[in-house]
C-alpha positions, 0 to 999 in steps of 0.5 A: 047089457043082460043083467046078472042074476042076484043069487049069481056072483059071477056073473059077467066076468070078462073073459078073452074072445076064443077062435071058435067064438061065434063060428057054430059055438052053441054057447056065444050069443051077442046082443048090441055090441056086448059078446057072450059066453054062455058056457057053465053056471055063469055068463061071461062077456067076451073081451078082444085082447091079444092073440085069439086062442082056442077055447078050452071049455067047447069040448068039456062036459057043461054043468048041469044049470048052464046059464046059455038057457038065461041069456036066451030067455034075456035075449028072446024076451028083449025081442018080444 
């Protein structure tokens, strides 16, 4: 499991997996058995419950400080 970030409140949400998760999406990483969302400021982990729906942040414009580049620093330095 990534720790979250002391100044990042939320951090490790639990979200519902999207269709698009995993097929190409720049902003999913999985480590383990735990699945990402890196898109936005704070991380997200996927949750499978109910019907998979579209994700509706893929196509948006993403902040400025997205917190994909801290889970592939997390997830690049766990492999080292």
């Amino acid at each position: 499991m990534i720790p979250k970030r002391n100044w990042c409140r939320y951090d490790g949400n639990f979200i519902s997996l999207k269709k698009e998760c995993g097929q190409d999406c720049k902003f999913y990483r999985k480590t383990g058995n735990t699945e990402y969302c890196g898109w936005g400021e704070n991380f997200k982990i996927l949750i499978k419950e109910g019907k998979l729906i579209k994700c509706e942040v893929k196509n948006r414009e993403p902040p400025k400080n997205q917190s994909i580049n801290y889970l592939e620093e997390v997830i690049k330095n766990d492999m080292d």
